[in-house]
C-alpha positions in Angstrom: -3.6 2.3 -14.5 -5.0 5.0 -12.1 -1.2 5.1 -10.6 0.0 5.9 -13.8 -1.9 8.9 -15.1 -5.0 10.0 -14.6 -7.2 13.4 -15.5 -9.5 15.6 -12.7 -12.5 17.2 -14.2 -14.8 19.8 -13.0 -18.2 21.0 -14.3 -21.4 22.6 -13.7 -24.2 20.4 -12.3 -27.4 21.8 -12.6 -31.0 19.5 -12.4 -33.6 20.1 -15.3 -37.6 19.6 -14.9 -37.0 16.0 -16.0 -34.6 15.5 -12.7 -31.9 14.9 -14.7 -28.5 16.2 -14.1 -27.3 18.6 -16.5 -23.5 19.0 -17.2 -22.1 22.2 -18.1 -18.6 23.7 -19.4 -16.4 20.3 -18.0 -12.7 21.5 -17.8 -9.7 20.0 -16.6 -8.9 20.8 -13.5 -5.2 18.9 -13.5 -3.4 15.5 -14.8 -4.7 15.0 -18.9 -3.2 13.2 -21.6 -2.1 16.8 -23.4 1.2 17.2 -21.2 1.7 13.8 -22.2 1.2 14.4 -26.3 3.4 17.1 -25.5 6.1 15.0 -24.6 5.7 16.0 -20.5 5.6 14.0 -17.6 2.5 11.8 -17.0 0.5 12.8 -13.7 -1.8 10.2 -11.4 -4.5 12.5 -9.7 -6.8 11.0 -6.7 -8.6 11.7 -3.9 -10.8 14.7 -4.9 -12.9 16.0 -2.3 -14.7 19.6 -2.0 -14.2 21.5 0.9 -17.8 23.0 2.8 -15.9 26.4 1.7 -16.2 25.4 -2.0 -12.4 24.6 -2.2 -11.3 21.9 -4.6 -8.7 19.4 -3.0 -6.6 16.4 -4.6 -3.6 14.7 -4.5 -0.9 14.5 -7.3 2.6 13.6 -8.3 3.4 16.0 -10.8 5.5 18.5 -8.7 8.4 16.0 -7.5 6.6 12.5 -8.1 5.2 12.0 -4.7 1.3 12.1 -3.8 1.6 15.2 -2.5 -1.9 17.3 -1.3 -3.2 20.4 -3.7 -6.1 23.0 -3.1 -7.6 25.2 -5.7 -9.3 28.3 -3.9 -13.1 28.3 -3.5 -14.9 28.9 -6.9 -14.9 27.7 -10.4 -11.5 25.5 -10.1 -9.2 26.0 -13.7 -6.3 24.1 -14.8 -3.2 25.1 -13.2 -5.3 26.9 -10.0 -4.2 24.2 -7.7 -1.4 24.8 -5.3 1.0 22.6 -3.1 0.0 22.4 0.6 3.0 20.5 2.6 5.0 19.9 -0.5 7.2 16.9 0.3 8.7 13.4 -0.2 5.8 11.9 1.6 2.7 10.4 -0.1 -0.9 11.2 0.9 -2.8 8.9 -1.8 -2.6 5.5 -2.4 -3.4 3.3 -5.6 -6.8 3.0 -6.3 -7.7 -0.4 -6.5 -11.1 0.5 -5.4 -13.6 3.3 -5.4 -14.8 5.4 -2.5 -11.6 6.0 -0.8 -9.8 9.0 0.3 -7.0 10.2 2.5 -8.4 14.0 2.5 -11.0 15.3 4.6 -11.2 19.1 4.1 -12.4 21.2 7.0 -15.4 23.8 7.2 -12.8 26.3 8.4 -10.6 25.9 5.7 -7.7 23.2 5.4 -8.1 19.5 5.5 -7.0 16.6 7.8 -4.6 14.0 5.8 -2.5 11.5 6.3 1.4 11.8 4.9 2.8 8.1 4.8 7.2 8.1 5.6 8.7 5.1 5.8 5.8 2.9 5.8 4.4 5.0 8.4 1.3 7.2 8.4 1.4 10.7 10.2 -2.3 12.3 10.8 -1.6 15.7 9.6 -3.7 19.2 9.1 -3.1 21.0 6.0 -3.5 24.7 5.5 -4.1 26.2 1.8 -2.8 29.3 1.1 -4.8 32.0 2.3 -6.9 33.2 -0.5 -5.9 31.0 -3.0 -2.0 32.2 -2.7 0.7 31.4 -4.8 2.9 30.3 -2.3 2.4 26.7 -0.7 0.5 25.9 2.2 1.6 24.3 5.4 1.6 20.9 7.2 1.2 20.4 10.8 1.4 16.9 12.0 -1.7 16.1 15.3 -0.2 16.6 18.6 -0.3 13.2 20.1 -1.3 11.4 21.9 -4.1 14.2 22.3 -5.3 13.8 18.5 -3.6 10.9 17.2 -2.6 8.6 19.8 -0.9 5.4 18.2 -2.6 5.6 14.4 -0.1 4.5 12.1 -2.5 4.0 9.0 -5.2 5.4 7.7 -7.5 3.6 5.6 -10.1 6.4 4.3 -11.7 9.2 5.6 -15.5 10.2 5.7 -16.8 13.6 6.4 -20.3 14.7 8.0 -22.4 15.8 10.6 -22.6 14.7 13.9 -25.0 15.9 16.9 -26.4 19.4 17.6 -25.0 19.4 13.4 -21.5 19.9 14.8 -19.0 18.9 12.1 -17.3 15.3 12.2 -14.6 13.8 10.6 -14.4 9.8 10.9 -11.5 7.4 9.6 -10.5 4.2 9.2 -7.2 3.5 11.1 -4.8 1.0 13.1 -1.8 1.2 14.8 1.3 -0.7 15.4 -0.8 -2.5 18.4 -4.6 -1.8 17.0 -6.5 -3.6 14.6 -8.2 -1.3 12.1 -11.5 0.4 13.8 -13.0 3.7 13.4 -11.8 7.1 14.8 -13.7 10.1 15.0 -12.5 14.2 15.5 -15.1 16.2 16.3 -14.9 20.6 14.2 -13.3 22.0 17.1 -10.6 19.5 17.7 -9.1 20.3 13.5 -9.9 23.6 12.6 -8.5 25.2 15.7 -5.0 23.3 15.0 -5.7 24.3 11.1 -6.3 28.3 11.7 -2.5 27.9 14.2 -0.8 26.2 11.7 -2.2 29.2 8.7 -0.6 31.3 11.6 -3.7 32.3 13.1 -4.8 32.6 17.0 -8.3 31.3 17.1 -10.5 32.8 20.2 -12.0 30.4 22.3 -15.5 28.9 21.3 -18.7 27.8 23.2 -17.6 24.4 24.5 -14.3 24.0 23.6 -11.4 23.0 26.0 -8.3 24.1 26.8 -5.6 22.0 26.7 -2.4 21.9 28.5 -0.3 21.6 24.9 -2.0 25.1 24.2 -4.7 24.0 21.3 -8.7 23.8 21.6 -9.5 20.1 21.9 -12.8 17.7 22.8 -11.4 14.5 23.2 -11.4 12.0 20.0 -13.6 9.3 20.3 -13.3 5.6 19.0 -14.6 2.8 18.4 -13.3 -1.2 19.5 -10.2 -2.2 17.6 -10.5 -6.2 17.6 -7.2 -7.2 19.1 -6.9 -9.8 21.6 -3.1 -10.0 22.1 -1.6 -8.2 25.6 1.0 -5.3 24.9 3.5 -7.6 26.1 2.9 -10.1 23.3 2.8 -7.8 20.4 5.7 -7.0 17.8 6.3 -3.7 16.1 8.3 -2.8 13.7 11.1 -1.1 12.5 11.6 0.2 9.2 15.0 -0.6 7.4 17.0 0.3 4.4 19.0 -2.3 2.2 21.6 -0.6 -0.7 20.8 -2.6 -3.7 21.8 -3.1 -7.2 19.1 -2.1 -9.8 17.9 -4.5 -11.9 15.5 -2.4 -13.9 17.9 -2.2 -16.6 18.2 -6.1 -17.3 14.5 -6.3 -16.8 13.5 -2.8 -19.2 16.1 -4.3 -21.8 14.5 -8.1 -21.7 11.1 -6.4 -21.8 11.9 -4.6 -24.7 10.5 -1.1 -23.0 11.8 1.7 -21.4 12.4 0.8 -17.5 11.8 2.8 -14.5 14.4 4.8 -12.8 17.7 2.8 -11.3 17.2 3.2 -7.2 20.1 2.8 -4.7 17.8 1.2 -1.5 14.9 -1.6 -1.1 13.3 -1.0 2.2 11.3 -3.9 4.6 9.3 -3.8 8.1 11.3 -5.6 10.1 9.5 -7.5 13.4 11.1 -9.4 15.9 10.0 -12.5 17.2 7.8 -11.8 20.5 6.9 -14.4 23.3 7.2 -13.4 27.1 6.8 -16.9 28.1 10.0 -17.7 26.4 13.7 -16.4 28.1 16.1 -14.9 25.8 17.3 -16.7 22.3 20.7 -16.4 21.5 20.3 -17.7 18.3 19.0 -15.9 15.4 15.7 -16.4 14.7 13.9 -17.9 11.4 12.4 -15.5 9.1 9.4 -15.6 7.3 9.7 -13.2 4.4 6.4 -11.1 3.6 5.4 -10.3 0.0 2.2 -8.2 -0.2 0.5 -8.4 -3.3 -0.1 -5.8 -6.3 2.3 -5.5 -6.8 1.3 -2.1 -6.5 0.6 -1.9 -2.9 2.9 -1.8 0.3 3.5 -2.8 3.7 1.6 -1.2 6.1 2.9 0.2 9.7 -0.1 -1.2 11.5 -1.2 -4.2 13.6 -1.5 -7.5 11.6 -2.9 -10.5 12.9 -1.1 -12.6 10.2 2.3 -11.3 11.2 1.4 -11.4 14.9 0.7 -15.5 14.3 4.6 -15.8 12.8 6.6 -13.4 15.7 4.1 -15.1 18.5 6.1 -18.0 17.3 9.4 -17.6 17.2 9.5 -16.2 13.7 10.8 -13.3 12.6 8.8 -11.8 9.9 10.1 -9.0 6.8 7.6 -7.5 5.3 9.1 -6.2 2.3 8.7 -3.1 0.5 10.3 -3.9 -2.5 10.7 -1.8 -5.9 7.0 -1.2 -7.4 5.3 -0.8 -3.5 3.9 2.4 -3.2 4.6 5.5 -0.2 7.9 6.2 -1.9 7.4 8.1 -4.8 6.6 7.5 -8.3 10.3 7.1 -9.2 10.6 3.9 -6.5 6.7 2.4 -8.0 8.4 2.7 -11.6 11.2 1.0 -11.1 9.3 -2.0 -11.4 8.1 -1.1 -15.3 9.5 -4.2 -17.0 11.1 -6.0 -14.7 8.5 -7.7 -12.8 9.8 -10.8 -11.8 13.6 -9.7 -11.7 13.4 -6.3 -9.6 11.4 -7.2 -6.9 12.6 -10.9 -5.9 16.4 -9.2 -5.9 15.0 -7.0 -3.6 13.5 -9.8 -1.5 16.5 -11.5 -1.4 18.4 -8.6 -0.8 16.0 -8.2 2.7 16.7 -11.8 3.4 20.3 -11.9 3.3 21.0 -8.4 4.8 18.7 -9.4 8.0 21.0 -12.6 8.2 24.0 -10.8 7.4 22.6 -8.5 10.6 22.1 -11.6 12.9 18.5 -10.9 12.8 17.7 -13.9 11.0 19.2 -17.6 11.3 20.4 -17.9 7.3 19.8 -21.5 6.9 16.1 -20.8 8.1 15.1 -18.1 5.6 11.2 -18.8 4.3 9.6 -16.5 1.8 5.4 -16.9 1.6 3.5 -13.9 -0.5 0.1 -14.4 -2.4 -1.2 -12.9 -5.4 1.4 -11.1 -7.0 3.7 -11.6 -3.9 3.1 -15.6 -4.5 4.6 -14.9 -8.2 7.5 -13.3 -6.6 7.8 -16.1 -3.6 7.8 -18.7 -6.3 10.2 -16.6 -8.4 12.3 -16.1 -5.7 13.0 -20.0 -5.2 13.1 -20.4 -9.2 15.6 -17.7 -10.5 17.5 -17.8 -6.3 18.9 -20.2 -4.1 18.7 -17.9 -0.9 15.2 -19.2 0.8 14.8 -22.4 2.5 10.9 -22.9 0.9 8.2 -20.9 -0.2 5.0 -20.5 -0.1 2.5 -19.5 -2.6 -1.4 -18.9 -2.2 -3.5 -18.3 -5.0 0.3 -17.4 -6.5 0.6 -16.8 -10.5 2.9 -19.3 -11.9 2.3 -18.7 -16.0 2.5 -14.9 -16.8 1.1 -15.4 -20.1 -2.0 -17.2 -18.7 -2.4 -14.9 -16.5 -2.2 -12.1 -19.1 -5.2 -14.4 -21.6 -7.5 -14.9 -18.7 -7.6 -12.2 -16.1 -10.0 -9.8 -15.5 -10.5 -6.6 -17.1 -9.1 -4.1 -15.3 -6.0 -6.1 -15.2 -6.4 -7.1 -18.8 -3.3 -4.6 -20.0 -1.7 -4.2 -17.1 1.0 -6.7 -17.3 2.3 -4.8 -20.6 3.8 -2.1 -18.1 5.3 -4.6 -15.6 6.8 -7.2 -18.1 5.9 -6.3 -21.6 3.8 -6.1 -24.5 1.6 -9.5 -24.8 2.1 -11.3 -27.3 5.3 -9.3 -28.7 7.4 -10.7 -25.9 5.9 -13.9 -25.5 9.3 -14.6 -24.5 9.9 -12.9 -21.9 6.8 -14.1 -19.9 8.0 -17.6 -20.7 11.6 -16.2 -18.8 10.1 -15.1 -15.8 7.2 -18.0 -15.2 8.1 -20.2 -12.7 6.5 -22.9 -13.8 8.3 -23.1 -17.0 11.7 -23.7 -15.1 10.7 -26.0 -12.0 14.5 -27.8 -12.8 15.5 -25.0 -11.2 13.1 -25.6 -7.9 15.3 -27.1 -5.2 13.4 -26.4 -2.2 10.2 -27.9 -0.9 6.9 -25.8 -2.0 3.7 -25.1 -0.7 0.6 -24.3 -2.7 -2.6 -23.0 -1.6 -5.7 -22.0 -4.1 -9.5 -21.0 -3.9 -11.5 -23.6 -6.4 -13.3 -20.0 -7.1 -10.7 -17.5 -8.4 -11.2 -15.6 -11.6 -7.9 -13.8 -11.3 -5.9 -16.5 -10.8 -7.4 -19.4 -12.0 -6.8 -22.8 -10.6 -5.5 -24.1 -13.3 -2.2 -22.3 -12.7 -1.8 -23.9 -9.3 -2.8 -27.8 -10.8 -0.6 -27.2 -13.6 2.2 -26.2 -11.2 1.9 -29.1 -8.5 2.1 -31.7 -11.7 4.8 -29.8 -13.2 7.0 -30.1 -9.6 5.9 -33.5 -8.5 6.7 -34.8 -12.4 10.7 -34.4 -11.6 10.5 -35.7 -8.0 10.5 -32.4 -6.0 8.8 -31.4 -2.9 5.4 -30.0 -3.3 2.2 -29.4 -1.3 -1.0 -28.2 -1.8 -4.1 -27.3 -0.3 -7.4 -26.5 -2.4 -10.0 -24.0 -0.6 -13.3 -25.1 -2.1 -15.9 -22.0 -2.3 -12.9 -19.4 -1.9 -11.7 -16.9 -4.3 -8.8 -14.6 -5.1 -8.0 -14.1 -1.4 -9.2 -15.7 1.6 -12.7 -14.6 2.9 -14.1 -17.4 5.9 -12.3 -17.5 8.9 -11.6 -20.9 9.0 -9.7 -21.2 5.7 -7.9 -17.9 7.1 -6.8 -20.2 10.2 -6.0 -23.1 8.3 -4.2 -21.7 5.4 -1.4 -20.2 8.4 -1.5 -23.0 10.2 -0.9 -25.1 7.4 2.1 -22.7 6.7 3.3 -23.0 10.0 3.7 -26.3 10.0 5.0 -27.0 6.7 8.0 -24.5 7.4 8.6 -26.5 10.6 9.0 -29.5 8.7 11.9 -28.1 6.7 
């Protein structure tokens, strides 16, 4: 998968008479399967971009096996000319699931604006390459807010390109812990002045460019509408938390019959408190609704979500869990998933669950668990394999690993071999892990939601799990979503799906 490893080119374009586009001497610029023939580490390379100054810039995990930001200096790029600019354990890429987004937005006067993600948390930074192409490794200076970056806490992609009067723009996608995502825009002056101080150079003071009291050249971002509705004083944020855990990447890896990921020591969650100002204090500890995001090669995002929002509005508490596989904490955390799907990541959920109880920030006989996609998998595995949760909930959840590894789609059609094992060899160890092959084990009431249109997940995983559960008396039900596909798209199945949720976990 592009997580995994991947390979940047570079070559000469050049259009002939026919207006076609002729490509010339391609080389590789980093990543490549040879380190990996040669017995090295793999590499996953992503968001290229050329800089208006002709520099190449990417992200890669080679160096310490986070996404960290490389430049090679204006010119032909070569393999090995890239060099580390604010090398650390933050990640600046993110798994591409899709095409056409990146996280690196180099600057006409050298540098780039990024966005370094810590603990779930993205920091809007400028990067400045070694001058001339250096050996030594750039430097990372995070925006002065709330001048530059006022409350963004993720970034979704950046775009590049010319505003009015042709002055230089640089426009994101972003949210923060109290903003939906909208769009943000920093015009040349506001960036490269910030880039040349960090490279250690004092700019002089351009046509039309202020001076600021914090002692940088700025013009006012601007920004578009975020699309939240709540008041401040209704709105939950975060905080991100650390669990110690046992690894269970060996008993997965050893099941799976491949070599597993590397043992970590921590599982990590966004942790939101229930928010209501037209309810006094609660002495009690609150219900939880555990958050699986889906992937499972994704993560949970510091930003403003509606869906969480709905839960802590409530009374909820809500853990949006980060658990072994999510990306944002290096490539030795996202491989410690690599056979053990289905073991790893529900400890960790249940690790999350009881810590937060253990806390007193959760009521332990109220612990829920809801996840779709891959996170309805682990929900559902999570009340198979764990007696910790109260129910679950599953939408458009995989319940037969082995069906799902026959009939998905095709860029998912190997990917399975990393995460559990070679298909068919271990056969067996997809039958383990399903949850619907051990529904004796299901003691807690179940809730099933499904789109009569998904090709990932097909309904007949969902039909064959109801009948499986209902067959030995237990506690299930569903909700089909005709016209909808893998994930919810109208707004009125988005409504009723939570509210359904709501009130089946009342009912417990």
């Amino acid at each position: 998968m592009p997580w995994d490893a991947t390979t940047l080119w570079a070559a000469d374009l050049a259009i002939t008479g026919t207006a076609m586009l002729d490509i010339a001497e391609p080389r590789v610029v980093a990543g490549g399967r040879t380190a990996l023939e040669a017995g090295g580490a793999p590499a996953s390379v992503s968001d290229a971009a050329w800089g208006p100054d002709g520099a190449l810039w990417f992200a890669s995990d080679h160096l310490n096996g986070y996404w960290n930001a490389m430049a090679c200096p204006p010119g032909l790029p070569e393999a090995g000319s890239g060099r580390p600019v604010g090398l650390g354990r933050w990640e600046v890429a993110q798994p591409h699931w899709v095409f056409g987004r990146c996280r690196l937005a180099p600057l006409p006067g050298g540098g780039a604006l990024s966005a370094r993600r810590i603990d779930g948390r993205d920091v809007l930074t400028l990067l400045a390459a070694p001058p001339g192409g250096g050996q030594g490794g750039g430097v990372a200076v995070e925006l002065p807010a709330p001048t530059l970056a006022d409350d963004v806490t993720q970034v979704e992609t950046f775009s590049v390109g010319s505003g009015p009067a042709g002055a230089f723009i640089v426009a994101a996608v972003v949210a923060g812990a109290d903003s939906s995502p909208h769009v943000r825009w920093w015009h040349e002056h506001d960036l490269t002045v910030t880039a040349a101080e960090a490279a250690g150079n004092r700019p002089e003071e351009g046509a039309g460019a202020q001076r600021h009291p914090d002692g940088r050249f700025l013009s006012g971002p601007g920004t578009s509408q975020g699309l939240v509705s709540l008041a401040p004083e209704w709105v939950s944020k975060p905080q991100h938390l650390a669990f110690s855990t046992e690894s269970a990447t060996e008993a997965g890896a050893e099941a799976s019959g491949i070599q597993g990921g590397a043992a970590v020591g921590h599982t990590f969650a966004l942790y939101y408190p229930p928010r209501n100002p037209e309810v006094g204090d609660v002495s009690e500890p609150p219900p939880l609704v555990v958050r699986i995001h889906g992937g499972p090669t994704a993560a949970a995002e510091w930003r403003y979500r509606a869906d969480v929002q709905f839960w802590t509005t409530r009374g909820f508490a809500v853990a949006d869990v980060n658990y072994r596989g999510s990306t944002g904490y290096g490539r030795p955390y996202r491989e410690a998933l690599r056979g053990a799907w289905g073991v790893a990541d529900v400890a960790d959920c249940v690790t999350v669950a009881e810590g937060l109880a253990q806390r007193g920030l959760a009521d332990p006989d109220r612990l829920f668990i809801r996840g779709g996609s891959a996170g309805g998998f682990t929900a559902l595995a999570a009340v198979t394999f764990h007696d910790t949760f109260a129910a679950a909930a599953s939408s458009y959840g995989i319940a037969d690993l082995a069906l799902l590894a026959a009939e998905t789609h095709k860029f998912e059609s190997r990917y399975l071999d990393g995460l559990v094992g070679p298909y068919p060899e271990q056969a067996q160890v997809y039958a383990a892990r399903s949850p619907l092959f051990h529904v004796d084990t299901i003691d807690v009431p179940v809730l099933v939601l499904q789109g009569s249109d998904d090709p990932v997940v097909p309904p007949s995983q969902a039909d064959a799990l109801v009948d499986a559960l209902r067959s030995r008396g237990g506690r299930v039900e569903e909700r089909r979503y005709e016209g909808e596909a893998h994930g919810w798209r109208r707004a009125q199945t988005i409504i009723d799906a939570l509210e359904t949720e709501l009130n089946f976990f009342l009912s417990i």
